[in-house]
Biopython code that builds the backbone (N, CA, C, O; Angstrom):
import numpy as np
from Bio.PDB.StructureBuilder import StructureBuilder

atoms = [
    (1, "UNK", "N", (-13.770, 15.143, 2.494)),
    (1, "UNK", "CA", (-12.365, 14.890, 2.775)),
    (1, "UNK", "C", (-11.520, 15.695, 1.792)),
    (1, "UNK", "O", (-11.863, 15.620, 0.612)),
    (2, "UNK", "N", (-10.537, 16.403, 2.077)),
    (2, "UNK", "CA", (-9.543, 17.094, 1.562)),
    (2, "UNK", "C", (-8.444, 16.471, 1.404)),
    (2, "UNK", "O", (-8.106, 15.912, 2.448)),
    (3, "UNK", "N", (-7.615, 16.295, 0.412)),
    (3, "UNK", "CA", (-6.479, 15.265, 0.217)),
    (3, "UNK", "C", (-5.756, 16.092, 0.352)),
    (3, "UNK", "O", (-5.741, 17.095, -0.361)),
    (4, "UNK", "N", (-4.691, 15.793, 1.654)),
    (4, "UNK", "CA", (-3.092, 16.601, 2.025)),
    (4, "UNK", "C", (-2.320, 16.309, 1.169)),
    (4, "UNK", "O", (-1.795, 17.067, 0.354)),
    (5, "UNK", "N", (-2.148, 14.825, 1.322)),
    (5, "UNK", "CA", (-1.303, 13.809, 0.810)),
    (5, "UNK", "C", (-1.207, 12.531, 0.308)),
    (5, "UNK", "O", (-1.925, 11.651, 0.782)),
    (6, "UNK", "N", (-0.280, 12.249, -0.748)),
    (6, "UNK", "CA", (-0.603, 11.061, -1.209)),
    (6, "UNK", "C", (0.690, 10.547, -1.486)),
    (6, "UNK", "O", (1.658, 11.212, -1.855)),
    (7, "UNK", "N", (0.631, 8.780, -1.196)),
    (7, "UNK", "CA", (1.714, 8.157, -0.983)),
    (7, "UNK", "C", (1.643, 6.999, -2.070)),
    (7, "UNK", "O", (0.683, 6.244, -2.219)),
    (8, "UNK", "N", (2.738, 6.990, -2.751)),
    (8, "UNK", "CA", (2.626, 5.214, -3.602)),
    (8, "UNK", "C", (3.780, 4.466, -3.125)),
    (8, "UNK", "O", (4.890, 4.909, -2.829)),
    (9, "UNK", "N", (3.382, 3.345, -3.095)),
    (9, "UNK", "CA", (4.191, 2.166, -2.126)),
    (9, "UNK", "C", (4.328, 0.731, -3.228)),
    (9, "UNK", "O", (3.310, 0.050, -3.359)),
    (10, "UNK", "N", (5.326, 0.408, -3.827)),
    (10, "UNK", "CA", (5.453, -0.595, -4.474)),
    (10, "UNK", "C", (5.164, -1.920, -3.932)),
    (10, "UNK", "O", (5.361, -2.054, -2.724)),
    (11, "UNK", "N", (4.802, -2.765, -4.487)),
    (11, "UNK", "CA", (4.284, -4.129, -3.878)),
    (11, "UNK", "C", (5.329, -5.044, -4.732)),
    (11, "UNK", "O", (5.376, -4.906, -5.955)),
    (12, "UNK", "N", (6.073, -5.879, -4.133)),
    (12, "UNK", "CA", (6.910, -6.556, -4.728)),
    (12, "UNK", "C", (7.982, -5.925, -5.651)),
    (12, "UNK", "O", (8.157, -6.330, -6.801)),
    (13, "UNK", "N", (8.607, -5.036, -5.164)),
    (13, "UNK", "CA", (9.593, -4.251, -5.881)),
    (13, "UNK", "C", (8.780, -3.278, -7.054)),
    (13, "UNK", "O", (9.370, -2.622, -7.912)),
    (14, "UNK", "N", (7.298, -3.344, -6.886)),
    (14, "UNK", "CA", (6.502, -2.583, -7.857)),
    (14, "UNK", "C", (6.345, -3.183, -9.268)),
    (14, "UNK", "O", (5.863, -2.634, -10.259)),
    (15, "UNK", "N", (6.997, -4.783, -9.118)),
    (15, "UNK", "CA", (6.278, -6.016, -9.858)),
    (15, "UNK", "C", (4.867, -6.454, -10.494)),
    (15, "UNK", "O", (4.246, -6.696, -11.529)),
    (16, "UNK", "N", (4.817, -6.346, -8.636)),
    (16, "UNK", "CA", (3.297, -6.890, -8.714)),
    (16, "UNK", "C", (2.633, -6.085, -8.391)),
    (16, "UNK", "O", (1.569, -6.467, -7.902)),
    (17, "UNK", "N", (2.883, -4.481, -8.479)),
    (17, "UNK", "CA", (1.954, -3.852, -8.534)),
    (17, "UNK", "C", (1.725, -2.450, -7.162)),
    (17, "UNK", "O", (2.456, -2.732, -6.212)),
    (18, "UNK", "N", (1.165, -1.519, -6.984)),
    (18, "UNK", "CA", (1.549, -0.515, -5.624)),
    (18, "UNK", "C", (0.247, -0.474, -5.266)),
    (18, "UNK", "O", (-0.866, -0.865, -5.618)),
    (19, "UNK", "N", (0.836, 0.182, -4.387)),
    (19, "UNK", "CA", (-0.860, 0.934, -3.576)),
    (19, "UNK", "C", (-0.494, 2.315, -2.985)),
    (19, "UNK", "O", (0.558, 2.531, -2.383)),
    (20, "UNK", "N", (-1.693, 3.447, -3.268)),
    (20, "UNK", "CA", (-1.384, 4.498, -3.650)),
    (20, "UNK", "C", (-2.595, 4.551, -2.341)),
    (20, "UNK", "O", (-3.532, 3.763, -2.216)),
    (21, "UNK", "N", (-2.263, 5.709, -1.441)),
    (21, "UNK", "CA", (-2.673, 6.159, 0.071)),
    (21, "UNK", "C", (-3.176, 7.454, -0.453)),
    (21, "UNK", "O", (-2.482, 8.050, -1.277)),
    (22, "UNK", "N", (-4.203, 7.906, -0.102)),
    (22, "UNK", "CA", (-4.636, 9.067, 0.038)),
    (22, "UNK", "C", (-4.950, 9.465, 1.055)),
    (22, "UNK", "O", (-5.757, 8.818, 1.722)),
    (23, "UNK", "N", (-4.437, 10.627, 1.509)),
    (23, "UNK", "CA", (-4.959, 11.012, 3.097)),
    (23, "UNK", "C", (-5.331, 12.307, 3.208)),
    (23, "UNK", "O", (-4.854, 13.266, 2.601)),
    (24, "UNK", "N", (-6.343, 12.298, 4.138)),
    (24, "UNK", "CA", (-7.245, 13.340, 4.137)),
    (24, "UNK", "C", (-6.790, 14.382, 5.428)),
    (24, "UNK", "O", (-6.082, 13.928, 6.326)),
    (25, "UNK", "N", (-7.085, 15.304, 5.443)),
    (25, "UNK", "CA", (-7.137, 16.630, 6.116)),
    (25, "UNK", "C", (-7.500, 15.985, 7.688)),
    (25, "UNK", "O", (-6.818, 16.498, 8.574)),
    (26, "UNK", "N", (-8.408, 15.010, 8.111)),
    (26, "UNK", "CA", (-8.747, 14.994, 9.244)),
    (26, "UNK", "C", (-8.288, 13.473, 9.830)),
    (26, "UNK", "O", (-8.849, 12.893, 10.760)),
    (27, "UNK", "N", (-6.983, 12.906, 8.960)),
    (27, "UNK", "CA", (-6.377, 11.731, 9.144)),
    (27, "UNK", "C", (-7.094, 10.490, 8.797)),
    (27, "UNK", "O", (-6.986, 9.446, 9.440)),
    (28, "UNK", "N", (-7.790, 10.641, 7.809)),
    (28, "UNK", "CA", (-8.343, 9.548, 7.051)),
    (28, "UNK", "C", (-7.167, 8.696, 5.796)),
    (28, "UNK", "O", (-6.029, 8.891, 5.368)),
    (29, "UNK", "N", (-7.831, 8.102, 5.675)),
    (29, "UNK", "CA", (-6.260, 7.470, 4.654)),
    (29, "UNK", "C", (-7.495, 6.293, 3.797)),
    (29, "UNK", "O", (-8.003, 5.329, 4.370)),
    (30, "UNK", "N", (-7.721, 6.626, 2.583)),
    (30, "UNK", "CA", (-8.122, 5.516, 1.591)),
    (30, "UNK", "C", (-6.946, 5.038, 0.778)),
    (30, "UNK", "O", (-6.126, 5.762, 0.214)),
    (31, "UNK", "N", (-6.969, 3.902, 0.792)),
    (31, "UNK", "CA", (-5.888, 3.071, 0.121)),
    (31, "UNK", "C", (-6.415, 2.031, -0.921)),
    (31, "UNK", "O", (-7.280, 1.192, -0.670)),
    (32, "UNK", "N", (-5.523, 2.260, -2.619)),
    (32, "UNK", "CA", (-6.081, 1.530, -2.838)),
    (32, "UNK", "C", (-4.882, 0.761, -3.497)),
    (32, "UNK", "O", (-3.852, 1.407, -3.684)),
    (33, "UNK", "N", (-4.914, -0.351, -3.807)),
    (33, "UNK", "CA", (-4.154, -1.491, -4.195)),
    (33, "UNK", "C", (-4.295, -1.931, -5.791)),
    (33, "UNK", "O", (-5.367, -2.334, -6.241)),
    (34, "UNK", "N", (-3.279, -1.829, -6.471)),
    (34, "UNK", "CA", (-3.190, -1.678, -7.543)),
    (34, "UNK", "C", (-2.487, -2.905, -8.372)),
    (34, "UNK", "O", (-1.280, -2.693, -8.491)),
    (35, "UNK", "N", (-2.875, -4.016, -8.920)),
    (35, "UNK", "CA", (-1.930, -4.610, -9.646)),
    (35, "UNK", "C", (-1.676, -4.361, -11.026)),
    (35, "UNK", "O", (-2.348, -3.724, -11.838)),
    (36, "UNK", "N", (-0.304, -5.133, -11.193)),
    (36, "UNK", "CA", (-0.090, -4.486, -12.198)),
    (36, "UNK", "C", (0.228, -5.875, -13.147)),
    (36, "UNK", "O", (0.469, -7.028, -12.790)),
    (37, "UNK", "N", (0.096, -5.108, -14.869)),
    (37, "UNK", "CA", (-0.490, -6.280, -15.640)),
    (37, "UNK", "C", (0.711, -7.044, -16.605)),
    (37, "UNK", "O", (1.837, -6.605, -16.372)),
    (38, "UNK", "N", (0.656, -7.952, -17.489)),
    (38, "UNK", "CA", (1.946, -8.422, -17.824)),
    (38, "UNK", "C", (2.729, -8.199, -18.396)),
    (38, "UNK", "O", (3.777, -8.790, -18.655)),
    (39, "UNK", "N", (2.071, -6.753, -18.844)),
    (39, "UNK", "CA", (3.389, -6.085, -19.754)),
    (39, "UNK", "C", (4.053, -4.963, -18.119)),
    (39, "UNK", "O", (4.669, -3.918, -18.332)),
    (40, "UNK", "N", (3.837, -5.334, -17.011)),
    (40, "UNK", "CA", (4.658, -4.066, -16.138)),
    (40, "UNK", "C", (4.243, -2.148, -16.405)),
    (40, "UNK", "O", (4.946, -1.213, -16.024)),
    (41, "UNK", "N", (2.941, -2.058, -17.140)),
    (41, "UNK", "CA", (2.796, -1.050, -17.506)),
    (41, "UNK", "C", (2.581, -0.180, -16.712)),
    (41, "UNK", "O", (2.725, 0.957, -17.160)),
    (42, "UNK", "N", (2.118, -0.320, -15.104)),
    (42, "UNK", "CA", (1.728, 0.211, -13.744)),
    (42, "UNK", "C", (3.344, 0.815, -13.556)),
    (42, "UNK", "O", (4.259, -0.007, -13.505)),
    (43, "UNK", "N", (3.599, 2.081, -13.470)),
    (43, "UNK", "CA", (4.723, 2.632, -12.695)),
    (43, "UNK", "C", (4.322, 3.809, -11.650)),
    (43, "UNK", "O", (3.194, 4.298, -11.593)),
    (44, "UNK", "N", (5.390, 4.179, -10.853)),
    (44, "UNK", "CA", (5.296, 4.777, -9.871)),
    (44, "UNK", "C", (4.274, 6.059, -9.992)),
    (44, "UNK", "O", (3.505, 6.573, -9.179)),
    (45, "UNK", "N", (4.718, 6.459, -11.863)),
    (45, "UNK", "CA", (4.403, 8.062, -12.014)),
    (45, "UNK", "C", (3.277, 7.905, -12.377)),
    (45, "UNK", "O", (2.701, 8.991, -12.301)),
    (46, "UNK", "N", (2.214, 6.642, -12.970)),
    (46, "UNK", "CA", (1.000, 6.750, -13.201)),
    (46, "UNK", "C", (0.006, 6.085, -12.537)),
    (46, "UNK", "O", (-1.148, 5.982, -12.952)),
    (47, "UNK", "N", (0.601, 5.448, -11.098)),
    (47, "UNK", "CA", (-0.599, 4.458, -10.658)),
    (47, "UNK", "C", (-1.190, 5.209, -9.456)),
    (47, "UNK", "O", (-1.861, 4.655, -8.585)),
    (48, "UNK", "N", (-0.892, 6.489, -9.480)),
    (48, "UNK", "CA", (-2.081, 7.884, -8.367)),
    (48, "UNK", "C", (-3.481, 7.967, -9.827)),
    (48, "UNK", "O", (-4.695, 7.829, -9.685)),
    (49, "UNK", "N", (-2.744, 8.221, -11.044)),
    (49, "UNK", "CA", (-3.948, 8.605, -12.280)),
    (49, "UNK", "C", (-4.666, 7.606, -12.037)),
    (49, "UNK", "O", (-5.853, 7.711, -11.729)),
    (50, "UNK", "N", (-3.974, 6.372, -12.154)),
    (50, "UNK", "CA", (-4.878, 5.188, -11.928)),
    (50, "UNK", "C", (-5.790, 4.719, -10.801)),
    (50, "UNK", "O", (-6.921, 4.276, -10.998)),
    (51, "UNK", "N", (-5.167, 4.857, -9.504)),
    (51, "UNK", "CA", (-6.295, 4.619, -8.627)),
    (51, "UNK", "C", (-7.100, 5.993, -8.479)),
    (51, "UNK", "O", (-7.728, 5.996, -7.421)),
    (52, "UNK", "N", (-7.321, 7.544, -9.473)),
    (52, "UNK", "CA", (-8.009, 7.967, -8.747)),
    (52, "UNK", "C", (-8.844, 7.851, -9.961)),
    (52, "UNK", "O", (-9.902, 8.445, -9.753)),
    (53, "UNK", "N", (-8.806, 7.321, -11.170)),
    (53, "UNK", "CA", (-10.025, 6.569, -11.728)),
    (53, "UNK", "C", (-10.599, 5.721, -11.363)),
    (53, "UNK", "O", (-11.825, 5.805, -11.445)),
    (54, "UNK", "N", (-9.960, 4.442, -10.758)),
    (54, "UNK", "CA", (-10.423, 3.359, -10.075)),
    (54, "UNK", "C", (-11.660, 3.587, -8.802)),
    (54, "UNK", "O", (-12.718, 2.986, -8.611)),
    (55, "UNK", "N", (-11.030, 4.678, -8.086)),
    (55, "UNK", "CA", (-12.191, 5.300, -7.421)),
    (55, "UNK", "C", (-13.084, 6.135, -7.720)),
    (55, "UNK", "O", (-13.963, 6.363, -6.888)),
    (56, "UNK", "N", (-13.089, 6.923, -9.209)),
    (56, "UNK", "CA", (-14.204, 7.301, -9.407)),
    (56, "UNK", "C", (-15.270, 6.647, -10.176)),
    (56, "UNK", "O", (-16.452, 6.990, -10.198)),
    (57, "UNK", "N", (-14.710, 5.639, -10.825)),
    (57, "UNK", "CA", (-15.579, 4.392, -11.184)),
    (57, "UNK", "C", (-16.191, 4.092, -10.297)),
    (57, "UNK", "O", (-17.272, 4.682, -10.295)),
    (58, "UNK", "N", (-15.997, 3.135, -9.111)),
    (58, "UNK", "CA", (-16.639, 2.798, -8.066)),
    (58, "UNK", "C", (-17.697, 3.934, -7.218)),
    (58, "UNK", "O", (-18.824, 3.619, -6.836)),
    (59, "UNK", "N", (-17.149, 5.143, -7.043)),
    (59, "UNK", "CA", (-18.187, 5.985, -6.985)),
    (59, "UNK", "C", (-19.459, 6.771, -7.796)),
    (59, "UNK", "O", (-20.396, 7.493, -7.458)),
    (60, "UNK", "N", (-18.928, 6.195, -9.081)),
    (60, "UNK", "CA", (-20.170, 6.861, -9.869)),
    (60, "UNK", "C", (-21.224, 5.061, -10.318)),
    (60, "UNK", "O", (-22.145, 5.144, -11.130)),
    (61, "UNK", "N", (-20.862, 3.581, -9.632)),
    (61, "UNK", "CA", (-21.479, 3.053, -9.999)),
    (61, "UNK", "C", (-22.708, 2.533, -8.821)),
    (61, "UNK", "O", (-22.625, 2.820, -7.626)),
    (62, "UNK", "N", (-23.517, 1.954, -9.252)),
    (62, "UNK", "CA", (-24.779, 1.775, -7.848)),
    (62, "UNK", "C", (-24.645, 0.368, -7.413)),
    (62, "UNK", "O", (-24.445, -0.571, -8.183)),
    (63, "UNK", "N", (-24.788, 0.268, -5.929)),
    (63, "UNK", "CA", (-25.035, -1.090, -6.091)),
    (63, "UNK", "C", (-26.641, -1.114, -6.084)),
    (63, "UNK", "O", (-27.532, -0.282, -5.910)),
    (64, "UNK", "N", (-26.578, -2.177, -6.297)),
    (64, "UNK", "CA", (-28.300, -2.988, -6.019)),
    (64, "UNK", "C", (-28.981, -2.594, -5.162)),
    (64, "UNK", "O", (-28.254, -2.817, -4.194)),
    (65, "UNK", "N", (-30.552, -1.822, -4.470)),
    (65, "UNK", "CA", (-30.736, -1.614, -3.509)),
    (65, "UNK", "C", (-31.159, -2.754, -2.483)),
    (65, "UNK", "O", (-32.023, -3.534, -2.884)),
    (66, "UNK", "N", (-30.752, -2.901, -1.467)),
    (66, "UNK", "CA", (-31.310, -3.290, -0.409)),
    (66, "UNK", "C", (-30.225, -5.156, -0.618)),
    (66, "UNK", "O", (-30.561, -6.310, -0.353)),
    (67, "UNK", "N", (-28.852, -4.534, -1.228)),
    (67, "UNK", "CA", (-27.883, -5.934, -0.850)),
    (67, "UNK", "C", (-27.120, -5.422, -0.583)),
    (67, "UNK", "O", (-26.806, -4.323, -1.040)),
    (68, "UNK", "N", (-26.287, -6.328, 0.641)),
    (68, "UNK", "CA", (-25.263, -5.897, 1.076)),
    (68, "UNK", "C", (-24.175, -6.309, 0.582)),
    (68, "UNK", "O", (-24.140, -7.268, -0.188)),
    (69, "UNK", "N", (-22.833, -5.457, 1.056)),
    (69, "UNK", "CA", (-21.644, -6.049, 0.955)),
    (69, "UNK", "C", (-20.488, -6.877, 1.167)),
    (69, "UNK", "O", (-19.776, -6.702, 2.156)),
    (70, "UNK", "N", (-20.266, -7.704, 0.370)),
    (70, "UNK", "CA", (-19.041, -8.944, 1.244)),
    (70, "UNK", "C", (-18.081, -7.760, 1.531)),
    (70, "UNK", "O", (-17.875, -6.802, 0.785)),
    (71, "UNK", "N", (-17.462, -8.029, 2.900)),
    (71, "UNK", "CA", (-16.575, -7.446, 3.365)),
    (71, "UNK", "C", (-15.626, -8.479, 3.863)),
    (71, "UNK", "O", (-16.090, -9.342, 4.609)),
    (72, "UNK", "N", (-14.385, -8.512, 3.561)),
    (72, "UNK", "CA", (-13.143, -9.060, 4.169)),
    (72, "UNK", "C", (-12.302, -8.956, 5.069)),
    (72, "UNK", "O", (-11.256, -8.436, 4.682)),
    (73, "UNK", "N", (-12.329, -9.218, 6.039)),
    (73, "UNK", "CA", (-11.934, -8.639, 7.352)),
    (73, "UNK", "C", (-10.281, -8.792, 7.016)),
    (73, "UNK", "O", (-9.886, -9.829, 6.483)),
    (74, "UNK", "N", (-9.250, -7.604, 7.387)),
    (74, "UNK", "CA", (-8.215, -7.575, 7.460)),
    (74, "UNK", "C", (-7.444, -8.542, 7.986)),
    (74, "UNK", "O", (-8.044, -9.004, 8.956)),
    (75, "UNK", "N", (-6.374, -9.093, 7.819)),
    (75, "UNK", "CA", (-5.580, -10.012, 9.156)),
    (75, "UNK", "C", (-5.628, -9.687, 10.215)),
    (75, "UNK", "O", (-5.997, -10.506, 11.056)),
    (76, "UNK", "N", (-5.202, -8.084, 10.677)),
    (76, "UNK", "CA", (-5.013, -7.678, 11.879)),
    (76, "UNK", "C", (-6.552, -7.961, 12.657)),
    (76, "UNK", "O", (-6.642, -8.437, 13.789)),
    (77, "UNK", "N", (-8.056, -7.452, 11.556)),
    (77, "UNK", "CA", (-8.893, -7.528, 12.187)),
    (77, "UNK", "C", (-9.239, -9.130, 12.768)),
    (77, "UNK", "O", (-9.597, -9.397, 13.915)),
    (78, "UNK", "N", (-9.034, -10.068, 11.683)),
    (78, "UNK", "CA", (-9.547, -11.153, 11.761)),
    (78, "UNK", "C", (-8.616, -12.194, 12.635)),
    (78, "UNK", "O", (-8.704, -13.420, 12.704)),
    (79, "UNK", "N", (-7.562, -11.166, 13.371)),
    (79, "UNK", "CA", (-6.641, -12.340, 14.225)),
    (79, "UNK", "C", (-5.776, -13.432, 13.689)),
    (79, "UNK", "O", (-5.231, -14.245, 14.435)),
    (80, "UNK", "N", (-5.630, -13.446, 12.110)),
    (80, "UNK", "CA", (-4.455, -14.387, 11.778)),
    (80, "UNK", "C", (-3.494, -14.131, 11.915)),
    (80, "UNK", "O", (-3.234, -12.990, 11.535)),
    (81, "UNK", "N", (-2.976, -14.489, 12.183)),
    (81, "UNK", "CA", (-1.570, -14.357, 12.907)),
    (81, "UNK", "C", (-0.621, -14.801, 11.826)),
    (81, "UNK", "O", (0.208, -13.966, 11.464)),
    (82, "UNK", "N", (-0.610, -16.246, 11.130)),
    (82, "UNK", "CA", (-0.271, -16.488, 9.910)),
    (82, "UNK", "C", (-0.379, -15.752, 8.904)),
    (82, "UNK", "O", (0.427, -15.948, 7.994)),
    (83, "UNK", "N", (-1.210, -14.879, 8.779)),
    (83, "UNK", "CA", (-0.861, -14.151, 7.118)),
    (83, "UNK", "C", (-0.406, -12.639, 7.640)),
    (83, "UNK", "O", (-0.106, -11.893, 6.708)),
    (84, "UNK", "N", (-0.298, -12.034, 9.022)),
    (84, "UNK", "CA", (0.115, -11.050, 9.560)),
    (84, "UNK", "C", (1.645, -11.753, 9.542)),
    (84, "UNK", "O", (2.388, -10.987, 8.929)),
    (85, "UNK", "N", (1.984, -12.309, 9.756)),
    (85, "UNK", "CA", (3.520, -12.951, 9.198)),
    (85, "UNK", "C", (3.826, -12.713, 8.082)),
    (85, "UNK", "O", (4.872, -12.135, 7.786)),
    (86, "UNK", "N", (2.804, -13.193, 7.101)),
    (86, "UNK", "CA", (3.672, -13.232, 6.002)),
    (86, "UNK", "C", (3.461, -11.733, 5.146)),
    (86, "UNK", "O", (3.922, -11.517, 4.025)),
    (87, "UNK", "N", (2.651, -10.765, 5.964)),
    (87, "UNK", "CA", (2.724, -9.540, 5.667)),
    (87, "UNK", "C", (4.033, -8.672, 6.099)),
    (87, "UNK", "O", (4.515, -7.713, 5.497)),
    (88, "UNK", "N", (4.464, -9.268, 7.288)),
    (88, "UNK", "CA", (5.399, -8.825, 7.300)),
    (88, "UNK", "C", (6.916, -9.114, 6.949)),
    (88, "UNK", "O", (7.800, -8.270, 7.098)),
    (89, "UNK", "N", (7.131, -10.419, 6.457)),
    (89, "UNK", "CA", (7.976, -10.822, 5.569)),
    (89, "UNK", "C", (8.048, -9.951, 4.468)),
    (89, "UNK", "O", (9.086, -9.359, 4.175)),
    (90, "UNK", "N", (6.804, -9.825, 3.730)),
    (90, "UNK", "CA", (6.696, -9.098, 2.326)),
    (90, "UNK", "C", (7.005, -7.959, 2.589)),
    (90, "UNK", "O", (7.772, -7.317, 1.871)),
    (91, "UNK", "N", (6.464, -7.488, 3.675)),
    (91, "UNK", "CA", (7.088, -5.780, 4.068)),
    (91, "UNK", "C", (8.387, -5.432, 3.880)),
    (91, "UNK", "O", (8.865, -4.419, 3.369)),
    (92, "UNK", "N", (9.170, -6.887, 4.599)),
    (92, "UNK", "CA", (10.766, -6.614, 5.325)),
    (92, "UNK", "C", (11.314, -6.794, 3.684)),
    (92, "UNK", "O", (12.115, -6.027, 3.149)),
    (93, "UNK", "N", (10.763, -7.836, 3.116)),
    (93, "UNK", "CA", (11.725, -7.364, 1.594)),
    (93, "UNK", "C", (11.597, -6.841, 0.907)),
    (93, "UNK", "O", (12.522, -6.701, 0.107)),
    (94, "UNK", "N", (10.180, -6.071, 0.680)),
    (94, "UNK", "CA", (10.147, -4.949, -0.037)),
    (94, "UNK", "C", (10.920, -3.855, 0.349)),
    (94, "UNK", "O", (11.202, -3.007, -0.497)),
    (95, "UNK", "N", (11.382, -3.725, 1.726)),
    (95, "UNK", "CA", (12.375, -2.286, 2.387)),
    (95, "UNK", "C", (13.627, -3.072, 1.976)),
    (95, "UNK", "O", (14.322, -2.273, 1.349)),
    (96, "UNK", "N", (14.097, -3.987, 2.021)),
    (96, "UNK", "CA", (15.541, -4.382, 2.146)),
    (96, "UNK", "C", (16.386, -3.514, 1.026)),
    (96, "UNK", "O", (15.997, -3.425, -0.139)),
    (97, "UNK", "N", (17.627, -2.863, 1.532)),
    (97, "UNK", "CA", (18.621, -3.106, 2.657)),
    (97, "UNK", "C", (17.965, -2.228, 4.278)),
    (97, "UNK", "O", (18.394, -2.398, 5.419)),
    (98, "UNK", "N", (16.828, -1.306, 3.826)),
    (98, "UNK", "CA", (16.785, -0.393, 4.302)),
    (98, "UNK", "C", (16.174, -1.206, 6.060)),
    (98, "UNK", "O", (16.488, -0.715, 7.144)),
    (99, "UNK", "N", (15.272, -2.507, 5.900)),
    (99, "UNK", "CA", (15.017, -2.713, 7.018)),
    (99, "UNK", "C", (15.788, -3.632, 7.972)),
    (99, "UNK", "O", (15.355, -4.152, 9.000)),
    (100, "UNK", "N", (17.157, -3.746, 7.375)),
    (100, "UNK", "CA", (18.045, -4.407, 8.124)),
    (100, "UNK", "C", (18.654, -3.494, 8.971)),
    (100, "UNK", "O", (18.857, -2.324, 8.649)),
    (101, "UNK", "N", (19.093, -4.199, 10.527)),
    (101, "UNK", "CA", (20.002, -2.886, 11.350)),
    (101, "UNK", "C", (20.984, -2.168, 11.371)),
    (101, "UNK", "O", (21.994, -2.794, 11.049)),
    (102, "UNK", "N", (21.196, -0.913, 11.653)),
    (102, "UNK", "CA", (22.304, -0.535, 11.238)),
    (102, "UNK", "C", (23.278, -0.678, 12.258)),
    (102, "UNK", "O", (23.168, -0.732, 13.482)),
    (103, "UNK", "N", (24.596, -0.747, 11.229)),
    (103, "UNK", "CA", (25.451, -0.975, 12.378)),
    (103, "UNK", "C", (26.462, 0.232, 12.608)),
    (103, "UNK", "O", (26.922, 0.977, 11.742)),
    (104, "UNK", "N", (26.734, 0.252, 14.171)),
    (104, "UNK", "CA", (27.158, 1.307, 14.624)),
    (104, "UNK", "C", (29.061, 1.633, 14.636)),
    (104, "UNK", "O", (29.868, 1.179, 15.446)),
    (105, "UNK", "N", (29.280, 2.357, 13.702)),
    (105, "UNK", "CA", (31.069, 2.549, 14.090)),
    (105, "UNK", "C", (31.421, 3.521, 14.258)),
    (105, "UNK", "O", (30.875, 4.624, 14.240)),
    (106, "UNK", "N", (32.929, 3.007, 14.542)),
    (106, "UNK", "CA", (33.473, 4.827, 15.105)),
    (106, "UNK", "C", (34.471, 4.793, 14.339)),
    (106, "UNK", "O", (34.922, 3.728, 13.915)),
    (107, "UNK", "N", (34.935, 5.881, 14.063)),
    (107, "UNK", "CA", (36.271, 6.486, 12.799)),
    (107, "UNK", "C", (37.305, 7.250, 14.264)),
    (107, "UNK", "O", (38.270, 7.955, 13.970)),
    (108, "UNK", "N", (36.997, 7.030, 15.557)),
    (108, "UNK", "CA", (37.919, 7.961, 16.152)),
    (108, "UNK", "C", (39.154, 6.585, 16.516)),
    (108, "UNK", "O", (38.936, 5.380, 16.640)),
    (109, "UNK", "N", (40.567, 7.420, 16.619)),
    (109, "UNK", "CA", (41.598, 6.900, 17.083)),
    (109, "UNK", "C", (42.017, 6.708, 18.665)),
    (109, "UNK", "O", (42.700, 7.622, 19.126)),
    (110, "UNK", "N", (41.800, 5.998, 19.239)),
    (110, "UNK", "CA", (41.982, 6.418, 20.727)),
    (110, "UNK", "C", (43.585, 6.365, 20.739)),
    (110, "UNK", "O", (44.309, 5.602, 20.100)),
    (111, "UNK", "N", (43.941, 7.369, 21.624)),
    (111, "UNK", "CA", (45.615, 7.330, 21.623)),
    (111, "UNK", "C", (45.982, 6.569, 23.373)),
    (111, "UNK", "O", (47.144, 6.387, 23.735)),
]
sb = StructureBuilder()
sb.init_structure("model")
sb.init_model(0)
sb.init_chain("A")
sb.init_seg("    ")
for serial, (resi, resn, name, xyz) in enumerate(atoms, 1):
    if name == "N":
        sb.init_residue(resn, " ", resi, " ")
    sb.init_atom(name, np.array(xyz, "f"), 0.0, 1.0, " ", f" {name:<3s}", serial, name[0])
structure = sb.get_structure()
């Protein structure tokens, strides 16, 4: 995978922490999720350094042979509907003002 691009996305106003997208040449996208600790030391400009240590840790360590992995099925995958809500609550205020509608006016005078 060839990295085009890479995106960081604050989580809770970048409070609690971002998640930094990497996307690949053939539309792959690894994402990884980053919290951040109680001094707020995670910012925008260093949490790409950070998750791309985070992933090379995980790639240079082994698991165990012949165990598998707990895997957590997404909301979307796993059909909750309840925490796909409250994902998107968290979404809508992490964008706010930006995900409220805009409203439409006119500056002309009709005579």
């Amino acid at each position: 995978m060839q990295v085009v691009g890479t995106q960081v996305m604050p989580v809770g106003g970048g409070k609690a922490g971002f998640v930094v997208e990497f996307v690949g040449d053939g539309g792959e996208v690894v994402s990884v999720q980053l919290k951040n600790d109680a001094e707020r030391s995670l910012n925008r400009q260093n949490a790409i350094q950070k998750a791309k240590e985070l992933l090379s840790q995980i790639a240079s360590s082994k698991s165990p042979e012949g165990e598998t992995m707990n895997v957590r099925l997404s909301a979307r995958a796993s059909h909750d509907r309840s925490t796909l809500e409250e994902q998107l609550d968290e979404g809508l205020e992490d964008t706010f003002p930006a995900s409220d509608p805009v409203s439409v006016t006119g500056t002309t005078i009709k005579h």
